[in-house]
C-alpha positions as CSV (number, residue, x, y, z in Angstrom):
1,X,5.6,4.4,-15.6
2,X,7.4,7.5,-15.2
3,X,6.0,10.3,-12.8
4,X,7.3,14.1,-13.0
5,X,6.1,17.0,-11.2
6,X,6.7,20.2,-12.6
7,X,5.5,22.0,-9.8
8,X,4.1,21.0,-6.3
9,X,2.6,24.6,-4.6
10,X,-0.8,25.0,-3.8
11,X,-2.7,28.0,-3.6
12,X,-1.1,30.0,-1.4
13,X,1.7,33.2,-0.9
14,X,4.4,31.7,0.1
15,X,7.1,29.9,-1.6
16,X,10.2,28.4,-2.1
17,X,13.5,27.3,-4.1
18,X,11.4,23.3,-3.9
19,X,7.8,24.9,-4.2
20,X,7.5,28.0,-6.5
21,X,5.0,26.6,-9.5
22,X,1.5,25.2,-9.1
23,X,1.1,22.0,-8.6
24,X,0.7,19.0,-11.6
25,X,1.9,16.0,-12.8
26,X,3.3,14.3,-15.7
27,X,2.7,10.5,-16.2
28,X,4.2,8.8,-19.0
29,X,3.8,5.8,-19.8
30,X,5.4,3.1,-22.4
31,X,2.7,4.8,-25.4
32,X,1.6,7.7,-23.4
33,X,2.3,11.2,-21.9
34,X,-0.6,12.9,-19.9
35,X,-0.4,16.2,-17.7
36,X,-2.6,16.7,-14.9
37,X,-3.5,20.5,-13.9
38,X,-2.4,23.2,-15.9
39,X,-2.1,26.5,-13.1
40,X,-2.1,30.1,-13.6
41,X,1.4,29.6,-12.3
42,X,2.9,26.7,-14.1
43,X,6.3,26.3,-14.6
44,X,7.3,27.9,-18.1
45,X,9.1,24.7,-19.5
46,X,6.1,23.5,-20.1
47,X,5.4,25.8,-22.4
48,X,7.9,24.1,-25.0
49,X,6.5,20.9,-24.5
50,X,2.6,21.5,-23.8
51,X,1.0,20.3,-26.8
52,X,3.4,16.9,-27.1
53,X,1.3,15.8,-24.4
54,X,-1.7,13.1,-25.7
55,X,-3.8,15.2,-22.6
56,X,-4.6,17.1,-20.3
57,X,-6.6,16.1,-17.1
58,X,-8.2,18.9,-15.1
59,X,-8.8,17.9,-11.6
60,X,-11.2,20.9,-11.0
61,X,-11.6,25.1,-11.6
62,X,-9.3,26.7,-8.7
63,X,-7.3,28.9,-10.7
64,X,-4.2,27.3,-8.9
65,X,-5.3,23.9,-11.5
66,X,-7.3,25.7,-13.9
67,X,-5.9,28.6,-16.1
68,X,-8.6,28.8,-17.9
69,X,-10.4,30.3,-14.4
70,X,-8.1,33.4,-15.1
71,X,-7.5,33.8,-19.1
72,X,-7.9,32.2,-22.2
73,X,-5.6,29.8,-22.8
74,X,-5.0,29.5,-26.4
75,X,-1.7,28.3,-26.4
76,X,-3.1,24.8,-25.5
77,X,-3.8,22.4,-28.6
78,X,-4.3,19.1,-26.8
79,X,-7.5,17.5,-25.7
80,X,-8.3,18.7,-22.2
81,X,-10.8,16.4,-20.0
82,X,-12.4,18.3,-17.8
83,X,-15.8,17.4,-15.9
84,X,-19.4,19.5,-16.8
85,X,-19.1,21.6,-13.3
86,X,-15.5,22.3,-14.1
87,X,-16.3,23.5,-17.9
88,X,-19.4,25.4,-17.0
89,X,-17.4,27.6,-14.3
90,X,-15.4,30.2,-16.5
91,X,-16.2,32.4,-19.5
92,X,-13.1,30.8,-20.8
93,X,-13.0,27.3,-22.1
94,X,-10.1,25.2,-23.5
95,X,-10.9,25.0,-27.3
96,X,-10.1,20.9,-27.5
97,X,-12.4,19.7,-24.5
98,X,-13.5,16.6,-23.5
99,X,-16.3,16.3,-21.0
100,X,-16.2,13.6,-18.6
101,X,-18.1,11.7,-16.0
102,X,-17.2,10.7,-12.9
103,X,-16.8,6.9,-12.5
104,X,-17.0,6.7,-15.7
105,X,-13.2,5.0,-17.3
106,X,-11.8,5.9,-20.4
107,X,-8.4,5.4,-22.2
108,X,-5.1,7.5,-23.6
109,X,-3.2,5.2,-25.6
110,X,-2.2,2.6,-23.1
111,X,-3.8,4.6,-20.0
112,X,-6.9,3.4,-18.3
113,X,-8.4,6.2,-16.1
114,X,-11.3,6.9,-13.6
115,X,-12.5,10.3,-12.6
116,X,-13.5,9.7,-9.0
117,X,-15.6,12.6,-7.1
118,X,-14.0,13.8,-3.7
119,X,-15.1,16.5,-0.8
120,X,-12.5,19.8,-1.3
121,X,-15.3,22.6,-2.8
122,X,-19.0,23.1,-3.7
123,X,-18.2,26.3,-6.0
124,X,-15.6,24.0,-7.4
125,X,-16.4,20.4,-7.4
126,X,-12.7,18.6,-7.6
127,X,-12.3,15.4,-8.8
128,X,-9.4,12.8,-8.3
129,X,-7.7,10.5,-11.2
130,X,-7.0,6.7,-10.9
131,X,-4.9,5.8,-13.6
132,X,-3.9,2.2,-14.0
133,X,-0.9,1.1,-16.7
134,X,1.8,-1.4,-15.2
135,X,1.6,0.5,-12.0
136,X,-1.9,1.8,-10.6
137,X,-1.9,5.5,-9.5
138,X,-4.4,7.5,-7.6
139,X,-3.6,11.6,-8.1
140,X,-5.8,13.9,-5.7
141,X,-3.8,16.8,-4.9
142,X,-7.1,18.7,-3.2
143,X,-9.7,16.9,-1.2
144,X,-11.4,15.7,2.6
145,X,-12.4,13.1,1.6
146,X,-13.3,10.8,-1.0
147,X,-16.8,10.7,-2.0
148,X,-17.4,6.9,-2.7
149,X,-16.0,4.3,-0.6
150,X,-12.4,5.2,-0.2
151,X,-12.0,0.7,-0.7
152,X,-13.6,1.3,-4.0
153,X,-11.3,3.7,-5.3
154,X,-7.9,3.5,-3.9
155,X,-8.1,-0.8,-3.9
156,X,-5.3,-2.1,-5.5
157,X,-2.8,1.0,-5.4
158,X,0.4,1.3,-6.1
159,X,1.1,5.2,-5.3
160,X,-1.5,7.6,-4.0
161,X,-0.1,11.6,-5.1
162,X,-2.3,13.6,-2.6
163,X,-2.6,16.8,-0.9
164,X,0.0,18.3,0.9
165,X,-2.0,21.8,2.2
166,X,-2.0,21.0,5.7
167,X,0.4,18.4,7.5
168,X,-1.2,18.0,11.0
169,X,-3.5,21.4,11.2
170,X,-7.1,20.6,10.7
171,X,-8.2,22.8,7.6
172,X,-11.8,21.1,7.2
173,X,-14.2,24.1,7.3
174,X,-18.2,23.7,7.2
175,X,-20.6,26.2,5.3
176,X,-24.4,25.7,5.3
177,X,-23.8,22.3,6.2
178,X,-21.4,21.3,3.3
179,X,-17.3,20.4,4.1
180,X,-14.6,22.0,2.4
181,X,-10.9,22.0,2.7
182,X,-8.2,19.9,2.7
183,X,-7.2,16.4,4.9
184,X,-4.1,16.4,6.7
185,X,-0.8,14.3,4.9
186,X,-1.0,12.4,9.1
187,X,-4.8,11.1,7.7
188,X,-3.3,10.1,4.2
189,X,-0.6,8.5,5.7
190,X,-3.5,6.5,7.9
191,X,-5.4,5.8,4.8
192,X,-2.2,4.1,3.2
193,X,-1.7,1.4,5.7
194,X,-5.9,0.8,6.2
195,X,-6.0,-0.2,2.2
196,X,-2.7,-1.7,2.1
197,X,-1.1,1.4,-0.3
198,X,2.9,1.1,-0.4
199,X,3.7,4.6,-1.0
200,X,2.8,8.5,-0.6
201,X,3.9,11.2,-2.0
202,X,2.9,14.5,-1.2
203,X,2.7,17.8,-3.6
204,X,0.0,20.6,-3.8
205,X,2.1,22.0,-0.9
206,X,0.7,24.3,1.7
207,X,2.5,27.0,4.1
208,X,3.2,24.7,6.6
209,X,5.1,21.9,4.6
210,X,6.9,25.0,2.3
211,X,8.1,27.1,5.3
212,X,9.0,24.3,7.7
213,X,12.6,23.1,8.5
214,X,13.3,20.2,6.6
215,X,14.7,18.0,9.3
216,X,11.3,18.5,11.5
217,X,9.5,18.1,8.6
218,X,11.0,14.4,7.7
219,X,11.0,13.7,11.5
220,X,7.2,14.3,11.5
221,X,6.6,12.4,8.3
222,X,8.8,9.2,10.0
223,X,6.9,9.4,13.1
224,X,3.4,9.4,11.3
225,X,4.4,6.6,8.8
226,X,6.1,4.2,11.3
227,X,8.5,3.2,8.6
228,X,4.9,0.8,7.4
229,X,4.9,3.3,3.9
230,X,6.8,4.9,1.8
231,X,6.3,8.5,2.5
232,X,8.1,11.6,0.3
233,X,7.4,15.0,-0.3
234,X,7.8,16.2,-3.8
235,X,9.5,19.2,-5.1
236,X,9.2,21.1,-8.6
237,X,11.0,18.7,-11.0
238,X,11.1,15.7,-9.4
239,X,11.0,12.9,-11.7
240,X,10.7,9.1,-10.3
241,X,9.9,5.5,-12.0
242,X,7.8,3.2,-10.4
């Protein structure tokens, strides 16, 4: 499997030379080529190659993932799966959809995926993907939390790609008694040795992780992991094989 990020920024101001486009991900493997999260701010390569892709996975409708959120899209030809709560959120809807359930698995070409529900928003429930082909991958670039057993869904994994909005800074927030928000990468990190999970790599990058000096940051990241997992923090363009 081949894994490619053409952009890693979450929603926020700031930016750099490593994080400039919204965050998604391209996973290719031997039959098929799937992109996850399609911004308002996407890189503009992808425009040449958009509809070569087999799909496109919406994780939910933050504008940041979503374009439709902002403006009709109608440069995208593909089939977009997208869950009910996601479609339902905007006037504008991609024109190719394909609703989904959570927990429910389906299949592109030689993909085998699972929608699984996590804690990020209640205006915009978010889901994460499992996608199993030689290599199992989890993708959850906003959440808390899981909202199954966290054994259930990331058992077995190979890679977890997960939220990098918040390093060590608590961003969990509470609303009429309902979480929102983002975990911090030092809780992910724990997650990875609890359920046995070799490697993390970080994207959906937040202030902290864009602005920070890069030698702290790795220090940080070392000291959390313990040298037990593989930790990285991806940048727009990164391309890896697993």
């Amino acid at each position: 499997m081949i894994l490619r990020f053409p952009g890693t920024r979450g929603e926020i101001e700031e930016s750099s030379r490593r994080h400039t486009y919204n965050a998604s991900l391209v996973v290719q493997t031997p039959k098929a080529s799937v992109l996850i999260d399609l911004g308002e701010k996407y890189d503009p390569a992808l425009e040449d190659v958009l509809n070569g892709f087999d799909a496109l996975l919406i994780t939910h409708a933050h504008p940041d993932h979503y374009i439709w959120t902002k403006k009709d899209a109608s440069m995208v030809k593909i089939p977009v799966y997208l869950t009910r709560e996601t479609f339902d959120y905007s006037k504008n809807k991609p024109r190719k959809y394909r609703i989904i359930d959570a927990g429910k698995s389906f299949s592109v070409q030689d993909l085998h995926i699972t929608a699984h529900k996590v804690l990020h928003s209640f205006r915009c429930p978010a889901v994460c993907y499992k996608m199993k082909g030689l290599k199992q991958i989890v993708y959850a670039p906003d959440l808390i939390d899981t909202q199954e057993d966290k054994q259930k869904v990331l058992a077995g994994t190979d890679v977890l790609i997960a939220d990098g909005s918040s390093l060590n800074i608590n961003m969990v927030r509470r609303r009429n008694g309902k979480l929102f928000g983002h975990t911090q990468v030092k809780t992910m990190i724990g997650w990875c040795k609890k359920y046995r999970i070799p490697r993390l790599i970080i994207t959906h990058c937040g202030k902290q992780i864009v602005t920070m000096d890069r030698d702290l940051l790795s220090k940080k990241i070392m000291e959390y992991s313990q040298d037990e997992i593989d930790v990285a923090i991806a940048v727009d363009g990164l391309c890896i094989k697993i």
